[in-house]
KEZAPA-574919 format. One record per residue (C-alpha): residue number from 1; residue in one letter; x, z, y. Coordinates in nm, 4 decimals. Layout:
% KEZAPA-574919
@resi->NUM	resn->A	px->X	pz->Z	py->Y
...
***
This chain:
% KEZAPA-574919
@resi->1	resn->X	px->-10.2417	pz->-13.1279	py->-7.3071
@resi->2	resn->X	px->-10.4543	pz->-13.0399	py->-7.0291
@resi->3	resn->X	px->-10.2880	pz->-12.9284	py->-6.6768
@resi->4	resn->X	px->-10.5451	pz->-12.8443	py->-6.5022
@resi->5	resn->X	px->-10.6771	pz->-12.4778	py->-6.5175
@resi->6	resn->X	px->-11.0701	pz->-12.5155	py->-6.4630
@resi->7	resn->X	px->-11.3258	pz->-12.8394	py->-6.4955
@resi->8	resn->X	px->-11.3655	pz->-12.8791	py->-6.0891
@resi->9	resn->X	px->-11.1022	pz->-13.1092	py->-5.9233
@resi->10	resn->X	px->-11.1735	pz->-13.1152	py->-5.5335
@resi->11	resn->X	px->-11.1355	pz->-13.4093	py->-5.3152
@resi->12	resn->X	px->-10.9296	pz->-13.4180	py->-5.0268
@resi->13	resn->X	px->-11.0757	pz->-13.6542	py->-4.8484
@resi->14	resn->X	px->-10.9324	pz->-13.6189	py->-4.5038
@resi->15	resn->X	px->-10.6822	pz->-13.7559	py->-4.2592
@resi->16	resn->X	px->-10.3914	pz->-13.4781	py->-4.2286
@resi->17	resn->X	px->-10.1714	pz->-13.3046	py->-4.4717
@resi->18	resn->X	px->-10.2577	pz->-12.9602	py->-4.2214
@resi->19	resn->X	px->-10.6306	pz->-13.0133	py->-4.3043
@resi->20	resn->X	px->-10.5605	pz->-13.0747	py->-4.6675
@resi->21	resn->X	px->-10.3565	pz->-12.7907	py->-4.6878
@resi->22	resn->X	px->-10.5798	pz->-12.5302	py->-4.5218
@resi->23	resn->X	px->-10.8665	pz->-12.6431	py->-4.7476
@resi->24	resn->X	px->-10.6739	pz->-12.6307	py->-5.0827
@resi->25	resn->X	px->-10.4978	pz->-12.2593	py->-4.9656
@resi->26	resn->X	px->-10.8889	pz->-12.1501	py->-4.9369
@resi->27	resn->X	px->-11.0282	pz->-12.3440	py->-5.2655
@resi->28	resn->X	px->-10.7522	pz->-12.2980	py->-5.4638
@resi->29	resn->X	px->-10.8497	pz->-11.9435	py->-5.6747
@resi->30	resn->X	px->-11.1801	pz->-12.1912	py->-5.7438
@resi->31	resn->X	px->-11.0374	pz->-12.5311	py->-5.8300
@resi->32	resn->X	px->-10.8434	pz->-12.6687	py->-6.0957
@resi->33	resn->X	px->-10.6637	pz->-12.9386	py->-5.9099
@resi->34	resn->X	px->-10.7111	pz->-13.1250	py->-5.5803
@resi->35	resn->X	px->-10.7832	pz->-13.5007	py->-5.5171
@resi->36	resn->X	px->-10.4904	pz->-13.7035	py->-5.3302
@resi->37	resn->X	px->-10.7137	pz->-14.0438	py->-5.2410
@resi->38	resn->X	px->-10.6716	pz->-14.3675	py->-5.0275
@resi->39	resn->X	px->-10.8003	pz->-14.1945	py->-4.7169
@resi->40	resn->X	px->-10.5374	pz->-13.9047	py->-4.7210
@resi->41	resn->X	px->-10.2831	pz->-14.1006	py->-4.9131
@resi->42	resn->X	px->-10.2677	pz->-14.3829	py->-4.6636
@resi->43	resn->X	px->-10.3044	pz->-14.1473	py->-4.3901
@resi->44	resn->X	px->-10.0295	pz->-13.9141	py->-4.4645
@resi->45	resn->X	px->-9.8345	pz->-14.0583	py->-4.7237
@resi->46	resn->X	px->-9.6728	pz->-13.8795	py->-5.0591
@resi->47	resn->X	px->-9.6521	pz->-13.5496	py->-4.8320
@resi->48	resn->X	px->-9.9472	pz->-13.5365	py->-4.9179
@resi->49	resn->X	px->-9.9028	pz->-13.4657	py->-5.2509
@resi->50	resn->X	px->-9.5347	pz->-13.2846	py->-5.1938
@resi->51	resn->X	px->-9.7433	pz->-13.0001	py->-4.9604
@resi->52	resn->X	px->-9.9791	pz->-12.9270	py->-5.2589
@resi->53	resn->X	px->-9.7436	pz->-12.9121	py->-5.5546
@resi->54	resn->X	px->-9.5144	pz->-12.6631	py->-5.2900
@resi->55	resn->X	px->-9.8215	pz->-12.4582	py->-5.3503
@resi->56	resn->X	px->-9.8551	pz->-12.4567	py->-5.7146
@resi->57	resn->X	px->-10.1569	pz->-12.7065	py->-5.6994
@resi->58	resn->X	px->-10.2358	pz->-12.9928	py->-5.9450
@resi->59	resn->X	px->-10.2872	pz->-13.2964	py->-5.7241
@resi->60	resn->X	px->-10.4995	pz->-13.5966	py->-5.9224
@resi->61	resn->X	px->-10.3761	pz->-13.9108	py->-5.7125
@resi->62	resn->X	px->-10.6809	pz->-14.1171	py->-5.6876
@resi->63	resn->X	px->-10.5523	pz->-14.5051	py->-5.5827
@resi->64	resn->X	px->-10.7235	pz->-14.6906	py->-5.8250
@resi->65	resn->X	px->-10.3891	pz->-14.8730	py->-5.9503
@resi->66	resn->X	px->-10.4766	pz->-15.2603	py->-5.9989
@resi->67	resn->X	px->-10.2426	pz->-15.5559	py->-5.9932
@resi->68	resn->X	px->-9.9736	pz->-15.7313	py->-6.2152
@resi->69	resn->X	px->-9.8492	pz->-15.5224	py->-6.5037
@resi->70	resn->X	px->-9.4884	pz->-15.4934	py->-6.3732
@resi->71	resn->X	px->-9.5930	pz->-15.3875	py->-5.9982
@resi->72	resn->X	px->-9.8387	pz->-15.1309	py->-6.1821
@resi->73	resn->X	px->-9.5242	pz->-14.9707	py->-6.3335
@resi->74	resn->X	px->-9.3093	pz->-14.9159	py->-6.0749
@resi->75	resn->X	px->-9.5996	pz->-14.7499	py->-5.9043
@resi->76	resn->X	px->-9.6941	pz->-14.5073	py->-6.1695
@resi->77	resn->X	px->-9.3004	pz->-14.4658	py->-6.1920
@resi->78	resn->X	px->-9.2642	pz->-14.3248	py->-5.8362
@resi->79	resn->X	px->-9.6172	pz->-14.1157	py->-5.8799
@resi->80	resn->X	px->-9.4683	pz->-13.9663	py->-6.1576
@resi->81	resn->X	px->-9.1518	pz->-13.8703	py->-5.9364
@resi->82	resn->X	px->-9.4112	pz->-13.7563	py->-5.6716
@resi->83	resn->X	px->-9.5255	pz->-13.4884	py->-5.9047
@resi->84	resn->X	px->-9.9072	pz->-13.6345	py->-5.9830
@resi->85	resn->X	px->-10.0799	pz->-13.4271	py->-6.2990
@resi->86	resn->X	px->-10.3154	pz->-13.7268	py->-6.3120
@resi->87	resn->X	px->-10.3055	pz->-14.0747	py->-6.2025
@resi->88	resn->X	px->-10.5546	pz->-14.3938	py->-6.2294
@resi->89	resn->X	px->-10.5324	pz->-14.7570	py->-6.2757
@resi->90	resn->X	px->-10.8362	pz->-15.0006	py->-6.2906
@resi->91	resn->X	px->-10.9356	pz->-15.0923	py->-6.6361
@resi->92	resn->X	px->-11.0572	pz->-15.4295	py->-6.5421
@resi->93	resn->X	px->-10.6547	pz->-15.4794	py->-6.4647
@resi->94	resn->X	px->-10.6314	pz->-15.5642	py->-6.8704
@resi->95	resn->X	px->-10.5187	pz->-15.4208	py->-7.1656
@resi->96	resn->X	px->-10.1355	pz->-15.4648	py->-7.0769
@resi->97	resn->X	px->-10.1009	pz->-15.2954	py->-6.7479
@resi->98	resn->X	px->-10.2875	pz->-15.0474	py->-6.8623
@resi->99	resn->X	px->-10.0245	pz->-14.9695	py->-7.1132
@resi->100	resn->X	px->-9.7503	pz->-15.0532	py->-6.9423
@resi->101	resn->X	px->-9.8651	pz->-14.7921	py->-6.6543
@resi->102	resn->X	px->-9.8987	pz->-14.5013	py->-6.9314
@resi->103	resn->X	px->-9.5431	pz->-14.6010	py->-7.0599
@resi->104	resn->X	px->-9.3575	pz->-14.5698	py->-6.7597
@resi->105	resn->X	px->-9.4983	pz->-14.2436	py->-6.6822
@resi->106	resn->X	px->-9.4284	pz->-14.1126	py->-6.9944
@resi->107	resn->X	px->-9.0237	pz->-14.2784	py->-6.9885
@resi->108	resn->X	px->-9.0268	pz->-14.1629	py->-6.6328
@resi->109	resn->X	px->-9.1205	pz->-13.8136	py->-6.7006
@resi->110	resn->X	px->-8.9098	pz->-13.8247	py->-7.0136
@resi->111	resn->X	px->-8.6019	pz->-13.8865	py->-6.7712
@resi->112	resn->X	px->-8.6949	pz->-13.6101	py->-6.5160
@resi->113	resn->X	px->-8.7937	pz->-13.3631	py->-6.8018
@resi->114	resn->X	px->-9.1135	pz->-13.2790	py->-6.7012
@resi->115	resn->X	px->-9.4362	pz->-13.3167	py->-6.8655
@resi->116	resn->X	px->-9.5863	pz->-13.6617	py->-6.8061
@resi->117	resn->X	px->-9.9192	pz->-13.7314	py->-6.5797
@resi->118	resn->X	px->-10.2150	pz->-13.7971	py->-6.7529
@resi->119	resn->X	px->-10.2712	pz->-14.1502	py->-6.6746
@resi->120	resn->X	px->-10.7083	pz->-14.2523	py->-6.6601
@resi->121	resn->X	px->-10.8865	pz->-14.5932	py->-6.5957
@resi->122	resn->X	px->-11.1473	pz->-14.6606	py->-6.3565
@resi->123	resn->X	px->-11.4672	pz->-14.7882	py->-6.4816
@resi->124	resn->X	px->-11.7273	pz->-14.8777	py->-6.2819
@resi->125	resn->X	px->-11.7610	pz->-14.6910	py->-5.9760
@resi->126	resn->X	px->-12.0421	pz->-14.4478	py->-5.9098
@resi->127	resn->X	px->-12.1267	pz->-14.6345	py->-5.5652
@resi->128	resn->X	px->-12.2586	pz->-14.9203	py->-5.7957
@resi->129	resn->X	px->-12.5806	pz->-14.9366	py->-5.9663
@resi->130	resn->X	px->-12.7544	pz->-15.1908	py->-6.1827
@resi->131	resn->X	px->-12.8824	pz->-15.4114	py->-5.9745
@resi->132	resn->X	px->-12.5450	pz->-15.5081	py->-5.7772
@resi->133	resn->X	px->-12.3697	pz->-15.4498	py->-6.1262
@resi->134	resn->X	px->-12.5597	pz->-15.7845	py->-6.2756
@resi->135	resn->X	px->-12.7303	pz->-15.9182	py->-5.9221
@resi->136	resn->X	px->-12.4671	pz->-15.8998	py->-5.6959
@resi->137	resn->X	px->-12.0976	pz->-15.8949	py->-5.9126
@resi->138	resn->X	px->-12.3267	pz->-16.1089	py->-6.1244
@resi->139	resn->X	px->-12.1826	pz->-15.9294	py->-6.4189
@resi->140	resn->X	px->-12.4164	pz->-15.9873	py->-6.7509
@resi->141	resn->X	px->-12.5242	pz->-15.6545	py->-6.9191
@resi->142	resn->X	px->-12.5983	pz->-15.3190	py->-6.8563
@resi->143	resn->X	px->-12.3207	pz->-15.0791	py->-6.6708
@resi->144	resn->X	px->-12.3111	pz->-14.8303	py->-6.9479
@resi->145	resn->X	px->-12.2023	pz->-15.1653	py->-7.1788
@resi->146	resn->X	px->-11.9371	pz->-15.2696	py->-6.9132
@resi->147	resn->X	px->-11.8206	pz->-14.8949	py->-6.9044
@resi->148	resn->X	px->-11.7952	pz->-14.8468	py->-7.2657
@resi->149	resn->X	px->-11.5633	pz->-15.1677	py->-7.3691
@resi->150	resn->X	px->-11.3649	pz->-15.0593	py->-7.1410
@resi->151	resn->X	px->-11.3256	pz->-14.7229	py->-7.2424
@resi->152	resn->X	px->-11.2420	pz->-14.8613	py->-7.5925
@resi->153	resn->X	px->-10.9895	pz->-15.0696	py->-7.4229
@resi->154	resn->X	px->-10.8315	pz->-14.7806	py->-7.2512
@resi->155	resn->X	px->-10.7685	pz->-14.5675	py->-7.5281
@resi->156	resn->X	px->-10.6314	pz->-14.8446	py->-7.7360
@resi->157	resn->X	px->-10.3260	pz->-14.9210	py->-7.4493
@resi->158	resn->X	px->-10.3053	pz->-14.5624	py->-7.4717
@resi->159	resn->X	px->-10.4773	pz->-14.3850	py->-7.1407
@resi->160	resn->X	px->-10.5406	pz->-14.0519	py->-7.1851
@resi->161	resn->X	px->-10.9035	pz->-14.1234	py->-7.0644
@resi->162	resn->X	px->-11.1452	pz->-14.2675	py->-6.8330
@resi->163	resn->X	px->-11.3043	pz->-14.2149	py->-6.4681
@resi->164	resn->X	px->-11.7075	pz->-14.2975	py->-6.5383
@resi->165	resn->X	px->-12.0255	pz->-14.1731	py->-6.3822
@resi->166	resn->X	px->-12.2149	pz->-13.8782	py->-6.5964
@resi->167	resn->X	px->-12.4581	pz->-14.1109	py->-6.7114
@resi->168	resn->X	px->-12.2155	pz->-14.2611	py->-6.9264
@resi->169	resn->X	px->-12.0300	pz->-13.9524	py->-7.0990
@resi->170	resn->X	px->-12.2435	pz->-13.9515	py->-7.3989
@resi->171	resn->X	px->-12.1941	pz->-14.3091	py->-7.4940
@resi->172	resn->X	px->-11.8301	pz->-14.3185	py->-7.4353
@resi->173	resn->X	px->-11.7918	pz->-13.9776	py->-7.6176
@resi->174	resn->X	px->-11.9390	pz->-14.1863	py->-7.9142
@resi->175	resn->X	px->-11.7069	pz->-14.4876	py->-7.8722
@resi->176	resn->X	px->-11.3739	pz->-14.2890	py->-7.8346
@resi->177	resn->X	px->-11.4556	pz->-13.9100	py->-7.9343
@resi->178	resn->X	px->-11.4005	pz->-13.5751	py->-7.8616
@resi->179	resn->X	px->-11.0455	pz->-13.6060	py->-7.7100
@resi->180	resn->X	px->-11.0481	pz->-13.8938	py->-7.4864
@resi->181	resn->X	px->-11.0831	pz->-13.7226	py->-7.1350
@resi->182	resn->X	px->-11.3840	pz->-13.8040	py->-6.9153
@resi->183	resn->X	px->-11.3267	pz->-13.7334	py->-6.5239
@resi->184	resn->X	px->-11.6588	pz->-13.7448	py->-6.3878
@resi->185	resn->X	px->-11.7514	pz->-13.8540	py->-6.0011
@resi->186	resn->X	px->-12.1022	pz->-13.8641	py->-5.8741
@resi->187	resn->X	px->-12.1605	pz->-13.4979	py->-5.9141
@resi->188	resn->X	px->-12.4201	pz->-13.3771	py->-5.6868
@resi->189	resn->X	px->-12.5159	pz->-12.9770	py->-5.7141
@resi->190	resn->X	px->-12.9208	pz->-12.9241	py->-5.7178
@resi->191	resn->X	px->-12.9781	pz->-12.9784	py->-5.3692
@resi->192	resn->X	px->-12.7669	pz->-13.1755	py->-5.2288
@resi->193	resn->X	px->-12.7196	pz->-13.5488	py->-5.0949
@resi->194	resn->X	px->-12.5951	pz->-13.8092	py->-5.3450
@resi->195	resn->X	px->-12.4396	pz->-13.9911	py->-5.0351
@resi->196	resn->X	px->-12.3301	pz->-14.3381	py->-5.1861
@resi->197	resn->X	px->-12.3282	pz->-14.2381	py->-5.5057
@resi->198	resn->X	px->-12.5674	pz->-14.3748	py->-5.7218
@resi->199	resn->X	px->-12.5501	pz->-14.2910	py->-6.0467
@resi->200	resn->X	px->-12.5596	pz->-13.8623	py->-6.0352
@resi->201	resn->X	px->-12.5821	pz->-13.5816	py->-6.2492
@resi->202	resn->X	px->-12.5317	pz->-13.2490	py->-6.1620
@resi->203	resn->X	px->-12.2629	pz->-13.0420	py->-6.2657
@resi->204	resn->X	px->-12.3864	pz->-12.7987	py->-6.5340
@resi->205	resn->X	px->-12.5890	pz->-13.1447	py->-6.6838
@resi->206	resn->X	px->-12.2321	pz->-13.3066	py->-6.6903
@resi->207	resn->X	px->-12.0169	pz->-13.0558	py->-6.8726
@resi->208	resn->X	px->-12.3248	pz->-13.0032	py->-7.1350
@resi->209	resn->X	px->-12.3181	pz->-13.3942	py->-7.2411
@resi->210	resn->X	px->-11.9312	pz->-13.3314	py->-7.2710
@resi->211	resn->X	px->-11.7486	pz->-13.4439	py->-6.9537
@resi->212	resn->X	px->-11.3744	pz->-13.3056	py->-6.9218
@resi->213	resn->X	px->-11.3435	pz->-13.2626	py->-6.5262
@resi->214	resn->X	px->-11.5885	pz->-13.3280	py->-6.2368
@resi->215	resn->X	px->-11.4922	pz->-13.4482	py->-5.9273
@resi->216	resn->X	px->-11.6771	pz->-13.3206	py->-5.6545
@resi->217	resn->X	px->-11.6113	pz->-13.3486	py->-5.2540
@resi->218	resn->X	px->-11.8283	pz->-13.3687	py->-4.9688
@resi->219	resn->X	px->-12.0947	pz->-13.1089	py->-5.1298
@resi->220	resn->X	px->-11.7637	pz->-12.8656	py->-5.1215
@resi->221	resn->X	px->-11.5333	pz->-12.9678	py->-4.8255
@resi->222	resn->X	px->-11.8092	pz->-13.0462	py->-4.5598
@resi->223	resn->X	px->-12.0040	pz->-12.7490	py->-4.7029
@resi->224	resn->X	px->-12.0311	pz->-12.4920	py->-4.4029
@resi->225	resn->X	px->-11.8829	pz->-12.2488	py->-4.6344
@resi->226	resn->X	px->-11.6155	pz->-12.4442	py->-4.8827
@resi->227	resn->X	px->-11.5311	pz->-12.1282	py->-5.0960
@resi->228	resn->X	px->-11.8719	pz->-12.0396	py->-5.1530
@resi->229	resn->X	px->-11.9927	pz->-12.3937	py->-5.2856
@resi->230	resn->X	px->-11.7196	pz->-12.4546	py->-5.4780
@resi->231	resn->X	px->-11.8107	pz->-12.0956	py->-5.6602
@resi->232	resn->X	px->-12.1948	pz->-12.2015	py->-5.6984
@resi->233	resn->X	px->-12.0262	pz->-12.5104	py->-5.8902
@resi->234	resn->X	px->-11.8294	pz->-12.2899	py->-6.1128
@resi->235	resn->X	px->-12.1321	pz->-12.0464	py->-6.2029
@resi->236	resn->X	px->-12.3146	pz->-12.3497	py->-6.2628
@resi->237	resn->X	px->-12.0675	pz->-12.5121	py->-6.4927
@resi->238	resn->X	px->-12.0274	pz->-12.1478	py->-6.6744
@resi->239	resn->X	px->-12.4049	pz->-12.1374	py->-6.7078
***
């Protein structure tokens, strides 16, 4: 199942397809797939994606797919065409467009006859923490609650997994088991800023409780030396 070649996924998170490109042509002996998000995406458009799968790249397209169950369809039909390995929707978009998103990627890859996207929900972001979780959103309960059900809820519309912070890969492991994919944001390398994130782990700390891919970008990309960070991150993972 898996299409990605190694646990790190890089972000991409800049404004041209020329700066995307020269960073995955450097990363790419280092990084299982690249991260396509709302900065570049908006910025540059599917090209985006079409540049990196010219160059034998996995792109994860990171837009956070959230709105009626019929418009979430068409989308994850056309990412599909675009060539995405990975895709995401929100999981507080309900039960229904979450499976009708993983159903037209797997009738629209069916049709091309290519191996279909995964297709992962978004959680709760990493930028939130407690506090603004119950205080601010004025949501009841703890996050790692929150992220659970809705893990359960994604596997049961049939995602192939979840986007969630480290600190919840253990209890979702529990709730859905060992093959229910975990992309992880909010990995921070010993040493180096968290950023916005809030709720870190480092990277060997999040494959050892059982995550399936970490995403990881400004401690790579704005690194002074991109190649060499995103190797520390590998030894560190292999450790």
């Amino acid at each position: 199942m898996p299409l990605i070649k190694n646990p790190l996924i890089v972000a991409l998170d800049v404004n041209t397809v020329d700066e995307a490109v020269a960073l995955a042509s450097a990363l790419a002996p280092y990084t299982g797939a690249f991260k396509v998000g709302m900065q570049l995406f908006n910025s540059a458009g599917p090209e985006a994606v079409h540049r990196l799968i010219e160059r034998k790249a996995s792109v994860f397209v990171d837009l956070k797919l959230h709105d009626i169950p019929n418009t979430v369809a068409g989308a994850a039909r056309a990412l599909t065409r675009h060539g995405a390995a990975i895709f995401n929707v929100h999981a507080a978009g309900g039960p229904v467009m979450m499976q009708e998103a993983a159903n037209a990627a797997r009738d629209e890859a069916g049709k091309a006859g290519v191996k279909p996207p995964l297709v992962i929900a978004v959680t709760v972001l990493t930028s939130i923490d407690e506090d603004m979780f119950n205080q601010k959103l004025g949501i009841p309960g703890t996050i790692e609650e929150r992220v659970v059900a809705w893990a359960r809820l994604a596997k049961e519309a049939g995602m192939d997994g979840v986007v969630a912070s480290p600190k919840e890969i253990t209890a979702i492991r529990e709730a859905c088991g060992k093959d229910f994919l975990i992309i992880t944001p909010g990995v921070r390398p010993l040493g180096a800023a968290a950023n916005d994130q809030k709720r870190t782990m480092t990277p060997g700390e999040a494959i050892r409780l059982g995550a399936s891919y970490l995403v990881v970008g400004r401690p790579v990309t704005a690194a002074p030396d991109p190649v060499a960070a995103a190797k520390a991150i590998l030894q560190e993972i292999g450790a």
